[in-house]
C-alpha atoms as one frame of an Amber mdcrd trajectory, in Angstrom:
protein
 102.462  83.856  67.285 104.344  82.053  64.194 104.240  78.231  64.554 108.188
  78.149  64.330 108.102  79.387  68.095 105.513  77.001  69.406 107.668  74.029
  67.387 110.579  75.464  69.291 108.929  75.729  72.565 108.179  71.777  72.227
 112.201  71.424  71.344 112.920  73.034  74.458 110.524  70.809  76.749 110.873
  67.619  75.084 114.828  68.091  75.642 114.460  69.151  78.910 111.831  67.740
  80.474 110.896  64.655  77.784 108.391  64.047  75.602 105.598  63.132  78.040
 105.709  66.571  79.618 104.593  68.135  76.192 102.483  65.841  75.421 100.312
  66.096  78.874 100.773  69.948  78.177  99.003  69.335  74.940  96.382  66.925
  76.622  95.838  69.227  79.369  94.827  72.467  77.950  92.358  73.876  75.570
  94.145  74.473  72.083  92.527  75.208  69.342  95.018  74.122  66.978  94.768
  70.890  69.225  98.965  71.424  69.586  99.321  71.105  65.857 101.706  73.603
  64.835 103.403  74.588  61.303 106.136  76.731  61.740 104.872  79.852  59.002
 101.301  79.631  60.136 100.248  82.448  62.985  98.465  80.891  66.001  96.933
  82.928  69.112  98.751  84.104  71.881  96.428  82.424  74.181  97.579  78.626
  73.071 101.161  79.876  74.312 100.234  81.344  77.387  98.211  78.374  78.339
 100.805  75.926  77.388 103.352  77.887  79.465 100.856  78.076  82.419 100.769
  74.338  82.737 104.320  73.865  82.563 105.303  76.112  84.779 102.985  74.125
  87.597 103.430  70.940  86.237 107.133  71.986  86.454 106.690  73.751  89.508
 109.111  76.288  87.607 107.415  80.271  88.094 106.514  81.124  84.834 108.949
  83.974  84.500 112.029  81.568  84.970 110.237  79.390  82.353 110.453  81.686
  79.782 113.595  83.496  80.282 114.821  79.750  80.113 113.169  79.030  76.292
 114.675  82.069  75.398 118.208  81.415  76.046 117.205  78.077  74.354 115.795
  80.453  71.304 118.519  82.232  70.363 120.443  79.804  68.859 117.432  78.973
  66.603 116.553  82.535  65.403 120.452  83.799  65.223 120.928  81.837  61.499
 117.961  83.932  60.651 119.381  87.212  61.520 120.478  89.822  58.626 124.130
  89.404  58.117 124.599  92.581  59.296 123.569  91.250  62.895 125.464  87.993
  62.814 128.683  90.507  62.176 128.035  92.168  64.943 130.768  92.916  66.497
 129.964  92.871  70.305 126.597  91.924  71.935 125.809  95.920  72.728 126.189
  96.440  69.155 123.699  93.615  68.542 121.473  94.637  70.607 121.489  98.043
  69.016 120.503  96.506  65.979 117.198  94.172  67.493 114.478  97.048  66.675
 115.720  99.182  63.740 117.376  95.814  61.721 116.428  92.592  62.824 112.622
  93.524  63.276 112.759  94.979  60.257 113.574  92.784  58.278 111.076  90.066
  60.154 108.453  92.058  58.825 109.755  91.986  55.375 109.263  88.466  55.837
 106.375  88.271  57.518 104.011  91.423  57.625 101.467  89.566  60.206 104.337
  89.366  62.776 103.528  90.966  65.969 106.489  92.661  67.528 107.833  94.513
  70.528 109.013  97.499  70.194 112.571  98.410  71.418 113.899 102.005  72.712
 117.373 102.290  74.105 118.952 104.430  76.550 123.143 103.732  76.125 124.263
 106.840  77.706 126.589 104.710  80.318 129.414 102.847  78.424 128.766  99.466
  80.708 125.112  99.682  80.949 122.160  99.581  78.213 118.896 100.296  79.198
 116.285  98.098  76.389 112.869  99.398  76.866 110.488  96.883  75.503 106.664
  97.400  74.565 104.367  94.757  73.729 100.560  93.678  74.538 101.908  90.069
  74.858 104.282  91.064  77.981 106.802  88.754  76.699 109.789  90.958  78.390
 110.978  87.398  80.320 111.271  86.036  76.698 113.322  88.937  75.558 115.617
  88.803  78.889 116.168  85.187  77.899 116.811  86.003  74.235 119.622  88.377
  75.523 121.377  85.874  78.113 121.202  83.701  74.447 122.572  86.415  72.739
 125.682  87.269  75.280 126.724  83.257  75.471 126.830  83.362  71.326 129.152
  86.442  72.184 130.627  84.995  74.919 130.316  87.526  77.264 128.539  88.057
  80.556 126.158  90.296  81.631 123.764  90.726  84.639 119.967  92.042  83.540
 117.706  93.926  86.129 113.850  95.421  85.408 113.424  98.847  87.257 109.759
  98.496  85.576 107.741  95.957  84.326 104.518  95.806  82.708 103.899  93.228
  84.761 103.522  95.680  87.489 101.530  97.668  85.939 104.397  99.912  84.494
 103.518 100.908  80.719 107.119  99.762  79.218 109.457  96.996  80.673 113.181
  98.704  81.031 115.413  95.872  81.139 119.039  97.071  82.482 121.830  95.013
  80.851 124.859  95.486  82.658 128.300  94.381  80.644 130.228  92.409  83.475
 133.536  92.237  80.523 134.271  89.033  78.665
């Protein structure tokens, strides 16, 4: 995972929680970048998942909830980074359309170690788009999150449900976003 996200993760507690609270989550697990992290340089998974792990019981937050939480705190980070073509999107469905076939894309231009999910889409009903997300880092919480981010910069509301999850041993996550209107 790119050091950019583990620098935002520490935004997100610090702001939230203070600066102690990342600092014992530093203190308290086993990192092997000892919680020393530049943003372009790719760190293991593992140093995220523990840091999130102690948060979430330090926090007594599940760690779900945790994550969908830093991604609606993400968004607004990534979103400058976006192809134009994205940030002129001209509804959330229609940027959401875009996540695997444009904005991953071009990620990779950028940065070929990146480790991505994948994203398939089923938009056969007009208020309703089914994302079906595939990754080994079961991140789908993160993605849910990035989405509520994504429908606030749009400024409109949706509702998100998970018929399957990985988590349950399904082999894809389909997260249902419903579009409540604006």
């Amino acid at each position: 995972m790119k050091g950019a996200i583990f620098n935002a993760l520490q935004e997100f507690v610090e702001q939230g929680h203070g600066y102690q609270v990342w600092d014992d989550a530093l203190t308290n697990t086993t990192l092997p970048s000892h919680g020393i992290y530049t943003s372009t340089k790719q760190y293991d998974d593992s140093e995220l998942f523990a840091i999130v792990g102690y948060l979430s019981e330090k926090l007594a937050v599940p760690i779900p909830d945790l994550v969908r939480a830093f991604g609606v705190f993400l968004f607004p980070l990534l979103m400058p980074q976006a192809p134009q073509e994205a940030q002129d999107a001209p509804s959330l469905r229609a940027f959401l359309m875009m996540v695997d076939e444009l904005i991953h894309v071009e990620v990779k231009k950028l940065y070929k170690d990146a480790q991505l999910p994948e994203f398939n889409y089923d938009d056969h009903i007009d208020e309703q788009l089914v994302m079906i997300y595939r990754s080994p880092r079961k991140l789908c919480f993160l993605s849910e999150g990035l989405i509520l981010g994504a429908a606030e910069h749009f400024k409109e509301t949706v509702s998100l449900s998970q018929k399957c999850c990985m988590h349950q041993g399904a082999d894809c996550c389909e997260i249902e976003v419903t579009f409540n209107g604006q």
